[in-house]
N, C-alpha and C positions, 0 to 999 in steps of 0.2 A: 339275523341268521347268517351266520358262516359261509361264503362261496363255495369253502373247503367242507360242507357238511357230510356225515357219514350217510351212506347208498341206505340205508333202515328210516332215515329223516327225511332223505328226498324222494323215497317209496310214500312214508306215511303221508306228507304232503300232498305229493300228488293224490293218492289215494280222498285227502280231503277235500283239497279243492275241486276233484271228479263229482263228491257226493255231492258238495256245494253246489255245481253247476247245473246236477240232474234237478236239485232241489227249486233253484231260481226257474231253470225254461219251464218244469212244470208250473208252477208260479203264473208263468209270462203266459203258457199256451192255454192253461184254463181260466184266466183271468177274466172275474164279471165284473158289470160296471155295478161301482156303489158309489151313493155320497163321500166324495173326496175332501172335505171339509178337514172331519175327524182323523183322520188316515196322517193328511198333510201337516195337522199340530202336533200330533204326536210323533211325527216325523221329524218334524224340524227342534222340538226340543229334543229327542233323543240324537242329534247331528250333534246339536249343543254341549251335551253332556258327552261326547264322545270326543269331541275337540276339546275339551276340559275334564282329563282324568289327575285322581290325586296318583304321583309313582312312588307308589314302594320301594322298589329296590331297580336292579337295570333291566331287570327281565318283567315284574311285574307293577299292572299297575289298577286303579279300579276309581269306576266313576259310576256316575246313577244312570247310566243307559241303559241300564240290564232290566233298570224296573220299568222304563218306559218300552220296552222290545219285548217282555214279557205280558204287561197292559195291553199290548195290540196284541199279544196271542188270545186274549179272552175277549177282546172286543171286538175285532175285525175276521173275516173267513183265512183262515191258513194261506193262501195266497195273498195278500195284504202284507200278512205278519212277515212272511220270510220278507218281502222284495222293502219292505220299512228296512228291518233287523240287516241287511247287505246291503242297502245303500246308505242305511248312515255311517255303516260302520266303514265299508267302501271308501264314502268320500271325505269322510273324517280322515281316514290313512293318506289318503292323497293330497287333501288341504296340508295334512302336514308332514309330507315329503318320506313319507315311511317307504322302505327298499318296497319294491316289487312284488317278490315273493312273501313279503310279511302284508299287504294290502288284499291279494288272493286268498291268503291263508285265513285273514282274520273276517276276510267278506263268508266266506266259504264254512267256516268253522260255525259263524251267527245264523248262517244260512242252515246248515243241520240240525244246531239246537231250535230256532222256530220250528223248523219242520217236525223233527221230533215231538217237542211241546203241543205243537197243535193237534196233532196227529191222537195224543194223551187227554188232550181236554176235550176235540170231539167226543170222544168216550160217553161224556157226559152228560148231564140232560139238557145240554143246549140251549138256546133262547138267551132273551138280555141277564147279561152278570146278576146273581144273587146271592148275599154271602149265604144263607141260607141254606141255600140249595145248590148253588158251584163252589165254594169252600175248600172242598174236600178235592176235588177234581181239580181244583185251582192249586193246591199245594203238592200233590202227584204231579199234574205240569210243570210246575216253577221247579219241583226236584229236577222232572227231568230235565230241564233248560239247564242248573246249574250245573246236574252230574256232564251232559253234554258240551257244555262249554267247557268248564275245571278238568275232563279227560284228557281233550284234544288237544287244551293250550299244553296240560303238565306233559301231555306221554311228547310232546313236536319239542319242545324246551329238554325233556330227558334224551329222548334220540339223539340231539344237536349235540349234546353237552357231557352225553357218557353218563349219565344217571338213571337211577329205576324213577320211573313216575311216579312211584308213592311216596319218594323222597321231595322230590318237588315238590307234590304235594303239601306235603307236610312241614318240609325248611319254611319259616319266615312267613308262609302262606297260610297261616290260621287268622292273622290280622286282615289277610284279603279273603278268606273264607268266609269269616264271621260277617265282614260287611255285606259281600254277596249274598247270603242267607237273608239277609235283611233286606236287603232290595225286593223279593219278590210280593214278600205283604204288602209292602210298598205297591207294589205293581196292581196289586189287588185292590188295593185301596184307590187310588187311581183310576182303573174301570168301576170301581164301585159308584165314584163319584162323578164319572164320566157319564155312564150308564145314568143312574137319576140327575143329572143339570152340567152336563157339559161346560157352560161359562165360569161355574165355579172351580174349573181345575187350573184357571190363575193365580187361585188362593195357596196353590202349592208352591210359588215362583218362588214368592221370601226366604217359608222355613227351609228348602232346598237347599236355596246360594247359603243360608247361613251352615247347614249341616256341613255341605261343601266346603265352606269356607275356615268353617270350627277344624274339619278331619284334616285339610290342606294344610293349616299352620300347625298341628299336632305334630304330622309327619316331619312339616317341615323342623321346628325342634327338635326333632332328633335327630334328622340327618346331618343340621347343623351342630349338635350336639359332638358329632360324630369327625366330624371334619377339625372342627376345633380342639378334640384330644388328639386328632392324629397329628396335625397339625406341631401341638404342642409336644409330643412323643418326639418329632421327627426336631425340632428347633431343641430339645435335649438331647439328641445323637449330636447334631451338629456341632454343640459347645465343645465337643470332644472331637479333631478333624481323623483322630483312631476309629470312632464308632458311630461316622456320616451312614446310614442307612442302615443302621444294625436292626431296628428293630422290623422297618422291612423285609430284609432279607432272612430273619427270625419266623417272619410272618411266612415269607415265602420257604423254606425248611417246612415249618409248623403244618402247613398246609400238605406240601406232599407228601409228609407222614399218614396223616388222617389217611389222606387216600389208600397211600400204600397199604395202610390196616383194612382198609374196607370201610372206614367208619360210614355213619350216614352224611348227608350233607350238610343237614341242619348241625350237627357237631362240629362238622369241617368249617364249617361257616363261625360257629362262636371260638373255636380254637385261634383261624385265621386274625376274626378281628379284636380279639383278646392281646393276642401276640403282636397287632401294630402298636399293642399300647403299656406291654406289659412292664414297661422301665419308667412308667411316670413317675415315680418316686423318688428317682434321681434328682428331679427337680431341688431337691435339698440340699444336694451337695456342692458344697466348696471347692472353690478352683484348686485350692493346695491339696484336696484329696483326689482331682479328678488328674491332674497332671502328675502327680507323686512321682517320680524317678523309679524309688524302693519302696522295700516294703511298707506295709499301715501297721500304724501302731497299734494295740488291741484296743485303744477308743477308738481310733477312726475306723478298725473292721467292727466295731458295733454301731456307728453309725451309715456308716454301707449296709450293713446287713438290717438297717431299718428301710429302706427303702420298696422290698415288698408289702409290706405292711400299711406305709404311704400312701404306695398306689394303690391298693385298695381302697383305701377309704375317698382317695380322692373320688373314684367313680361310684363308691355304693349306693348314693343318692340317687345315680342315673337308674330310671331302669330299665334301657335297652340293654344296658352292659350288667343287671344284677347276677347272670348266670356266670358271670367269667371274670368276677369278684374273688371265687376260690380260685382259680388259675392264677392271677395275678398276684396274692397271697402266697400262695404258697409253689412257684414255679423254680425256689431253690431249696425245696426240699432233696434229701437223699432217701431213696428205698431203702436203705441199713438205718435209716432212723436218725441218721447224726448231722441233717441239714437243718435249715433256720428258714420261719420264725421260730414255728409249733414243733419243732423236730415230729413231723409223722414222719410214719413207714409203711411202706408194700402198700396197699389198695387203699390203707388211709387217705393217701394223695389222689387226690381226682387225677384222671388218666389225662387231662385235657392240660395240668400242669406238668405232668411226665414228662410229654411230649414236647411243652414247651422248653421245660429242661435240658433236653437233646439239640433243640435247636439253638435255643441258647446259648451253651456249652460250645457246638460247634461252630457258629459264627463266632463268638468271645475267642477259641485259640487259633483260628484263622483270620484275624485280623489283629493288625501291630498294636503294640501296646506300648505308653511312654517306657515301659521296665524290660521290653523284648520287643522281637522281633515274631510276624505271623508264623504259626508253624504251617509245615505241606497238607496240605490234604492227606495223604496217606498218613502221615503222626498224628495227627487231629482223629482221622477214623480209627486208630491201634489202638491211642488214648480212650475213643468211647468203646469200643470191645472190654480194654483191661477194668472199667469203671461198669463196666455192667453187674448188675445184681448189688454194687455196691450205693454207687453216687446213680446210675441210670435204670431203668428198667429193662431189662433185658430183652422183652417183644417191642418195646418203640427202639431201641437200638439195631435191631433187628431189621424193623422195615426200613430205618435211615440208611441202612447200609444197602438194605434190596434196591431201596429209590437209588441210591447213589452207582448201582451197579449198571442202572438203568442207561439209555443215549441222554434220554434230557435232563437226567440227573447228575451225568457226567460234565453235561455241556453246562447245565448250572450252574455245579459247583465251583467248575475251574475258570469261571467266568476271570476273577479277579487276578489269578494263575499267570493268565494270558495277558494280561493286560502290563501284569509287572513287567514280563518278557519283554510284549512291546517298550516301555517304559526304557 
């Protein structure tokens, strides 16, 4: 979290770690003594599992703690539960060097959701776990551990970041949703087995590490999947020292359009990482057509103009990337109908290739070309105005020019501007 955070994140914050705090001393001042046996293993593997999460992306990430912090909600007195569910989570942040305020935050936040949870499962009719008979009262708790926990993380991550919490929610966050959901039967299952023979909850250790281990290398392929097209996107800008960073800077255009529109995040998100990759198909071209002086002959613009179609296929197989397959395809269409591969038109075109279009366009006449020189900023922007409704969409033109009208749009754009100067 941001030093620079906006005064609504460092309210909601504090606000948490307040609740958190009330939660632990009550915790600490009614605390009765029970056998510590149970308490202390389930303790120590939920530290475990909290020191070994799989990450999703830079903001999120998920591990089996949630089913072991949930398990002491049904088996140990609400006091138990919270001071487990904060200190693993507590020292787990601190063994591994997490800022400050994100160790407060995430003790604090664990610390609500047991309290909440238990608070839901007393309700119920009490006594040792029985699926039977706790069940019901066990899946009302675990709801509310999850809605408590996925609240507080999404609305402190939306605060910091200028987003609505359901966006968070929802970008990217249904692969850590659904495992979440899964962890609390888990959880159940666990004091179930706790509850009739205790020694038998080692039996759990194996298939664990292996789930763990199965979900860790899953993620991991993709991310690596992911590095490695960019990777390769970016060592195809390079062959050309015209179009060092193009797709970058395509990315970073592409992106504050989305915004400018309002889109959601989850869109902004597949726009962005669409748009680091959407020129793989170059990969096919020839030095004698990437350096050309003059004009292309009508074969070598039919072989250019195979190059969306390339990168398509190259990625359809993946399927992190299957939603921004049609972007890549078709990010040289024109709204009048007369672009390639598929000549669509108007809303035919996924919006998320329009977009791309504009970004596209305007990095391509603002950087040099073996056959020209870059145009200014201002002829680059006159040029996508006069190309609206024709070759552009006339609302992503729109917001590229809002963003550009912007400071940080200004200071963006003219990054390269400045640099010639100095030069």
């Amino acid at each position: 979290m941001s030093q620079e955070m906006p005064p609504l994140a460092r309210i909601f914050i504090f606000s948490t770690v307040l609740a958190g705090a009330v939660s632990i001393a009550w915790a600490l001042t009614t605390f009765q003594p029970i056998p510590l046996l149970g308490p202390i293993v389930v303790g120590i593997c939920a530290l475990i599992a909290e020191l070994y999460p799989v990450r999703l992306s830079e903001e999120g990430t998920v591990s089996v703690a949630a089913a072991l912090d949930f398990a002491a909600v049904i088996l140990f007195p609400p006091q138990v539960a919270i001071l487990l569910a904060a200190i693993a989570a507590g020292v787990s942040d601190i063994l591994g060097r997490v800022p400050r305020i994100r160790v407060l935050f995430n003790t604090a936040q664990l610390a609500v959701a047991a309290t909440l949870s238990s608070k839901v499962y007393s309700l119920g009719p009490g006594g040792p776990f029985s699926f039977q008979t706790h069940a019901f009262w066990g899946l009302i708790a675990g709801f509310t551990f999850l809605l408590t926990n996925s609240f507080l993380t999404c609305t402190v991550i939306a605060l910091v970041q200028g987003y609505r919490p359901i966006e968070v929610w929802l970008q990217g966050n249904r692969e850590m949703l659904l495992h979440d959901m899964a962890l609390y039967p888990i959880g159940m299952l666990v004091a179930l087995v706790y509850t009739h023979d205790a020694p038998a909850l080692f039996l759990f250790c194996l298939p664990m590490m292996i789930v763990y281990v199965s979900f860790r290398n899953s993620v991991l392929v993709r991310q690596q999947a992911k590095v490695v097209l960019e990777t390769l996107a970016d060592i195809i800008d390079r062959r050309d020292p015209y179009t060092a960073e193009h797709s970058r800077r395509v990315a970073e255009y592409a992106t504050a359009i989305t915004r400018q529109m309002g889109l959601s995040e989850q869109e902004c998100l597949l726009v962005q990482s669409t748009a680091r990759i959407h020129d793989l198909g170059k990969v096919t071209w020839r030095d004698d057509i990437l350096f050309k002086p003059g004009r292309l002959t009508s074969e070598e613009m039919e072989r250019v103009r195979e190059h969306p179609v390339t990168g398509a296929r190259i990625v359809e197989g993946l399927t992190s990337y299957q939603k921004g397959v049609p972007l890549i395809r078709h990010h040289h269409e024109w709204v009048d109908g007369s672009g390639y591969p598929d000549g669509l038109d108007r809303e035919n075109i996924p919006l998320g290739a329009r977009i791309l279009a504009v970004a596209d366009a305007y990095d391509a006449m603002t950087s040099d070309r073996p056959y020209r020189r870059a145009l200014s900023k201002q002829e680059a922007l006159r040029r996508l105005r006069e190309g609206a409704g024709t070759q552009f969409d006339p609302t992503v033109v729109e917001a590229f020019l809002a963003w550009v009208d912007t400071e940080d749009g200004a200071l963006v754009t003219d990054r390269r501007e400045v640099a010639a100067t100095e030069e």
